[in-house]
Every structure is written in C-alpha cells, then in structure tokens.
N, C-alpha and C positions, 0 to 999 in steps of 0.2 A: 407428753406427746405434743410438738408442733401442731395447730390447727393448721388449715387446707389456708387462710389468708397468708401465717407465716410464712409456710412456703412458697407460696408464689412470691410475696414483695421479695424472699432470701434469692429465688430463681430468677428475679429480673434486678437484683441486686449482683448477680453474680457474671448474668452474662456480659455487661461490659467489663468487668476485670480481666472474662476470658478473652474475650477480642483485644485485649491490651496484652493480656498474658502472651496467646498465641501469634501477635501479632496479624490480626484479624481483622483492622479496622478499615481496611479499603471494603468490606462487605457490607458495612452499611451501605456508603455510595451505590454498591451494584445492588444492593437490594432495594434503595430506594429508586434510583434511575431505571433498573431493567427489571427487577424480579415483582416486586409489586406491579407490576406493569402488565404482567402476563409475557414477558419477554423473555427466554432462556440462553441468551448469546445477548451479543453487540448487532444497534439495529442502527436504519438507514439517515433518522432524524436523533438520534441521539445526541450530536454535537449539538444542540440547544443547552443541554442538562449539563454542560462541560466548561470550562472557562477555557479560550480560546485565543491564540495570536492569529493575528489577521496578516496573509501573502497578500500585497498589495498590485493591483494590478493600475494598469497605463494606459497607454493610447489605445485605445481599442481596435480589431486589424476583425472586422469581421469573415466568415466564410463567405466564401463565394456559392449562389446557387445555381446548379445543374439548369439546364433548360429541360430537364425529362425528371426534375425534381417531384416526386412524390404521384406520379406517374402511373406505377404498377402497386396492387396491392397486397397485401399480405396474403398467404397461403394459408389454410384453413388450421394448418400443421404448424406454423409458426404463430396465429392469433390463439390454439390452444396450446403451446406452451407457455407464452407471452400472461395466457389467463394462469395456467398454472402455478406458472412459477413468480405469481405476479412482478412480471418486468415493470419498472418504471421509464425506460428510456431505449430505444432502438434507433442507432445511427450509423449509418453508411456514407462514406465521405471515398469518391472516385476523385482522382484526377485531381484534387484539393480541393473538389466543389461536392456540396452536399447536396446526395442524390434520392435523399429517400430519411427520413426520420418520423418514428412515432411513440408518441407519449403516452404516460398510461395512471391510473390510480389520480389523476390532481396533478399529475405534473406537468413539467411545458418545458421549453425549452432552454429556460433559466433557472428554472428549477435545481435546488443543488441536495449533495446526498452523499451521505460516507464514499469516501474514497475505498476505506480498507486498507488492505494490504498493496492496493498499487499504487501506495505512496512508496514502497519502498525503488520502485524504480525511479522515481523523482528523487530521492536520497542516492540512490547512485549514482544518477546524474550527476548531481552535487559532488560526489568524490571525482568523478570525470574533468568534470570544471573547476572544482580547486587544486586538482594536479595542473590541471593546464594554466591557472592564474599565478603556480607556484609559492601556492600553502601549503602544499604536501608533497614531498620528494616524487612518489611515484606507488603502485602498487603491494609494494615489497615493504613502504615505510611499517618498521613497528608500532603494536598499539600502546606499548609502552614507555614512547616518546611523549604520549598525550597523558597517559595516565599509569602509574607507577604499580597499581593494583594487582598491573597483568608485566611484572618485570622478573618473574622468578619461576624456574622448571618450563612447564608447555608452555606455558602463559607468554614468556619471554620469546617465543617463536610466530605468536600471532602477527599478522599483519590487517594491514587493514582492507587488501586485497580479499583475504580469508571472509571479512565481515562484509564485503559485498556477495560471493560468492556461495556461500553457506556454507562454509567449512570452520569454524571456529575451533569446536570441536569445545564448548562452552555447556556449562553444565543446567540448560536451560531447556525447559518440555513444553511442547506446545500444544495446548488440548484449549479448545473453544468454549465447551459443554459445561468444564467443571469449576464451580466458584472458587474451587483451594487452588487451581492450578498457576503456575506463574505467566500464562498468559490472562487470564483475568486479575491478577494483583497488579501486572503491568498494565492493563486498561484503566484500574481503578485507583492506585496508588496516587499520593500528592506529590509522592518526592521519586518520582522512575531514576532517577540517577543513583541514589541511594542502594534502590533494590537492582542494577544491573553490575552497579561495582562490588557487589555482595556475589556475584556469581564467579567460578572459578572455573580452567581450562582442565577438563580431565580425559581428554586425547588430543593427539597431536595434529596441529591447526594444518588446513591447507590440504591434507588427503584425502578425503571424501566430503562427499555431499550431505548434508541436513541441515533442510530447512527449521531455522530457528529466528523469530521473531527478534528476540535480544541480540541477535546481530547487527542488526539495521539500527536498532536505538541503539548502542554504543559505537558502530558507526556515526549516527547523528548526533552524539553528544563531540566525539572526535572533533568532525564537520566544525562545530561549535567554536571547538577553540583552536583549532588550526585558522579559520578565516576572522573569528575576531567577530564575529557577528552572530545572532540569530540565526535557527535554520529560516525562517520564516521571510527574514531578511533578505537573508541569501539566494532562497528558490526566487526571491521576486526581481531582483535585481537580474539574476546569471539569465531566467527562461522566463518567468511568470510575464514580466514588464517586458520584454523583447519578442513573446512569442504572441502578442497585443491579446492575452485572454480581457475577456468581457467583466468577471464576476475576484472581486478581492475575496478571497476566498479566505474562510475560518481550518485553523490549522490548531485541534484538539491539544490544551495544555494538563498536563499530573494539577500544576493549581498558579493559580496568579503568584500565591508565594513563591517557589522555586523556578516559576516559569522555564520549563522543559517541554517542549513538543515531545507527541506521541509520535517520533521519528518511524516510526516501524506500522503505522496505521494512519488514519482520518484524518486526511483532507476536504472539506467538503466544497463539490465545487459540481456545474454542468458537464453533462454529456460533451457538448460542445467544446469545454474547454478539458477536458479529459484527453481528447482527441490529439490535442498541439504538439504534446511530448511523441507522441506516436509519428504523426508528421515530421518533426524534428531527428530524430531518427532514421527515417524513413530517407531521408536527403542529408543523413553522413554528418548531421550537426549543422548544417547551415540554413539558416531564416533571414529570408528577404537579402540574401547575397552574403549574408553577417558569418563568418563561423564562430556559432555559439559555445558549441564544444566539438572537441577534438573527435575526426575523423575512425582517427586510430582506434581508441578511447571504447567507441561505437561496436566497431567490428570485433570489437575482443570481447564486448558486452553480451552481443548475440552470436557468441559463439559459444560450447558449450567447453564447462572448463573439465568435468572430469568423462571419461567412458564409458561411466555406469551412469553416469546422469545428464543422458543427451536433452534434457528437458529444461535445463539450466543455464545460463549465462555467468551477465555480473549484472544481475538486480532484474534480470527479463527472464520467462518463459521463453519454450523454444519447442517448435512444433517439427514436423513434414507430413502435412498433409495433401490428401492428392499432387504426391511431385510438386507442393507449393512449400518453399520455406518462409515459416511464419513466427515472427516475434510479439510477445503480447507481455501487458500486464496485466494479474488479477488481486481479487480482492474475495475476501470473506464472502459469505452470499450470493456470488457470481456477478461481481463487479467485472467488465473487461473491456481491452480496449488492444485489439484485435491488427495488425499488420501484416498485410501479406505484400509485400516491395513487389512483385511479378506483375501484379495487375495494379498497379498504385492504389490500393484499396484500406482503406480503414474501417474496423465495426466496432460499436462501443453501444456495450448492452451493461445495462444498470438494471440493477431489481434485490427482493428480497430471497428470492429460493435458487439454488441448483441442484442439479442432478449429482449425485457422487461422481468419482474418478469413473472409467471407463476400463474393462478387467484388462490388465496387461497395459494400460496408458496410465499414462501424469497428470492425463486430459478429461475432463468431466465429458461427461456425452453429449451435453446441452450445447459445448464449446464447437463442436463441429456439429452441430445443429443450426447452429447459428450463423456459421461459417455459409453452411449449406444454402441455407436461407436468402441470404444476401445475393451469391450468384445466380440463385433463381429473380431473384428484383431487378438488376441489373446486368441481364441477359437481351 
C-alpha cells in the first residue's frame, strides 16, 4: 500500500503531465496573475503581469477646459454608485472641452487601466483605415485571402466585414467566469494565433449576430498582415499619433515570443485619451481638419447591421435613449466611453463593477445611469 507521502509527490508529479496532456497550461498564468490573487475575471491593473507592446503616442493636443469645469457636484445617487461599483474615472467632455471629471480609488487623470473590450472598436477602426489606405479591398474581402485555414465549406464565405460585425458564425464561446473557457485560454495563452486558427466556421458567416471575442483577434491578426505592420504600430500611426493622445499606451501581448496583441481586449490607457476615438467619430472621422478615416466607413459602423440586433454596429454599441441616438464602446467591468452626437457630449466612466444587462435591453442599467447622471451636471 502507497504511504500518504507517495501519494502526494505521484499527485503533484502528475498534474503537470495533465496540464500538458489536456492542454492546460495557460492556467498557471491565470492562476498565478488572477486566481492566487483573490481575482475571479480579468482586473483593471493587470497589464503589469503581461508583456506588453507599447501604441506610441506624439505631440500632445491637450483638452480644452470648460469655463463651468467642475462646477456642479455629483448627486448623492451617482457618489453611491460611483462608491459601489467602485468607478475609477468619470468624464464628461461637452462641446470638446472638459466639463466635469472625477477620480476615484488613487486615480487621477493619467491614470491608465484595462481598456477591455473597447479595444475592439479601436480594431475596427483599424479595418476602416486600411480599406481606406488600400490594404484591404473593402468589407466583403474574404478571410481566406489572409489565411488559408478559413478557405473551405462556411469558412470560405467569411469576410472580414462578418469579423467586425459579429457574425462569423465561428465556433468560439464566450464566458468571462470560467478558467476552461476559450475566452480565458485566449487572455492567457502565449501563442493566441495558434489557438484562433484552431477554431472552425460552423454556421453560416454574415446572418446574424454573436458576439464573439475571437472575431476581433482574427480580425487583428488579418490587420497584421494586410498592413505590414503591428497592430500596435498601426493604431499609433493611423489615430493614436494624429489624435495627439497624452499617454504611449501599453497594448497586452500572448508573450514577447510570438508577439501578438490581445486584439480583442487591453489597451491600457486614460479616461482622457479613451475619449479621442469617440470625438473622432463624433465628427465623421475628421481631427484638426485631417480626414483620418472615411466618413462612409463611420456611418455604416454606427448603424446596426442586422434587425434582431439594433444594438450593434461594426465594432460600436448602439443605443436610443430618450429620443437620443447614442454610439458607445464598452468593455468587461463597465469600461465605456459614451457618445451621444445631438448634444456634442461624451462620458467615459471606468471602474471595476457594473450592473448586469437591463431586462429586455443590451444595455446594463448603470449605462443609462450614467447617462442620466451627466445631464443632471451639465444642465
């Protein structure tokens, strides 16, 4: 009979076999970065614990400030969600001058912090501007031009339109909570290229809506080799450097070896410069007289592409709220960075908690709380 020592050296003899067997070994990483931590998701300073490409920023073009800048105070209703849901960042930006911002937990105003998920409209961007620089035909080009993976049965029908859009119809599940899921193998993984060309089309691309993570990264791996460059490169050159952000912002890599950006998540970067791409938008793609990207491009982005899913664009969020249409991006945790073009208004709330979806909306409840919020400041 095995003593009780055998056992144990045979059970911690064994589990790294299974993490190799099962292909398991992106779970150290998140057990050492997140889970020993007390962390059960992707949190706000985590790009520390990450090997990182840096989007280089330029001449600096700072905001202009409001003359009724910080003016009116927070409502007792938005200081205790702000405490709740501990926000790190509330900013309101009228008219392109910053009319009201406050910080929270340690932070300040250069304070930087997972993007999330509203890098992916920075990644669509990016499709926007290399159809316009003519690296990529147009919305229709197939993804099978880039990579030969996706050249047979559905696969052969995806576009790269589909991959900004969320329609792939790609056999990828998105779930935040759970460590086996392939959205945690893709936060943790060293080689995300590897594990996205392993995924397969098992409906037909371009008819409906789902949101999937692994779109946007095989979008941004595309990005990659259609321009010839880094995404990292790219963002900085096409918006980052032209839109004069403040902060060279760290842009999450799988590992120094393969160097691959987390296309589909973490950017970390300021409230403040969070804001730019909303601005830029906002004004049809044009900064400082410049057209950065196509007008067109724009309007097709914030429009929704299917009927069942008026919540959706090409890489943007898409509201109507009070008779207001409002385009936004968000991120994991209630990242967002809020557009409503009627009233020239922008809000870009950062923090670690949100409220779930909202019964019957796409919209968390917090989202038009926040929304709410604001027109009470600058009323």
């Amino acid at each position: 009979m095995l003593s009780k020592k055998k056992v144990v050296i045979a059970t911690l003899l064994l589990i790294p076999i299974c993490f190799y067997v099962f292909d398991l070994g992106y779970l150290i990483k998140a057990i050492k970065i997140g889970y020993l931590k007390g962390h059960t998701t992707a949190f706000l300073s985590d790009y520390i614990h990450f090997d990182n490409d840096i989007i280089e920023a330029g001449d600096y073009q700072p905001w202009p400030i409001s003359d009724s800048y910080n003016s009116k105070n927070e409502s007792e209703k938005l200081i205790e969600l702000n405490n709740t849901k501990q926000t790190t960042s509330y900013l309101i930006i009228q008219n392109d001058s910053i009319i009201f911002e406050k910080y929270y937990l340690g932070y300040h105003k250069d304070s930087i912090s997972n993007s999330f998920s509203m890098a992916k409209s920075f990644v669509s961007a990016m499709l926007g501007k290399a159809i316009m620089d003519g690296y990529i035909k147009s919305l229709d080009q197939p993804v099978s031009d880039y990579f030969e993976e996706f050249s047979e049965g559905k696969a052969a029908n995806l576009t790269v339109g589909d991959l900004s859009s969320m329609s792939s119809g790609l056999n990828y599940v998105e779930e935040y909570y759970s460590p086996f899921s392939l959205t945690a193998r893709s936060y943790f993984t060293e080689d995300i290229k590897s594990l996205i060309l392993d995924l397969e089309v098992v409906e037909e691309p371009g008819q409906k809506y789902k949101y999937l993570s692994g779109d946007t990264q095989l979008l941004g791996m595309i990005l990659e080799k259609a321009t010839g460059q880094t995404l990292s490169k790219y963002l900085s050159e096409s918006f980052w450097k032209p839109m004069g952000t403040k902060i060279s912002a760290p842009w999450q890599l799988d590992s120094k070896e393969n160097n691959m950006v987390k296309a589909f998540c973490c950017i970390a970067s300021s409230a403040r410069d969070f804001a730019r791409v909303g601005k830029l938008y906002k004004q049809h793609g044009k900064w400082n007289g410049v057209q950065l990207l196509d007008s067109t491009f724009i309007a097709k982005s914030i429009t929704p592409k299917f009927s069942n899913a008026p919540f959706y664009g090409y890489g943007w969020w898409l509201a109507n709220y009070k008779n207001k249409e409002i385009f936004y991006t968000r991120g994991h945790l209630g990242q967002l960075s809020i557009v409503i073009p009627e009233d020239d208004l922008i809000i870009v709330r950062l923090g670690n908690f949100i409220s779930g979806e909202e019964e019957g909306s796409a919209h968390s409840k917090d989202f038009y709380t926040y929304i709410d919020e604001a027109y009470n400041i600058i009323k």
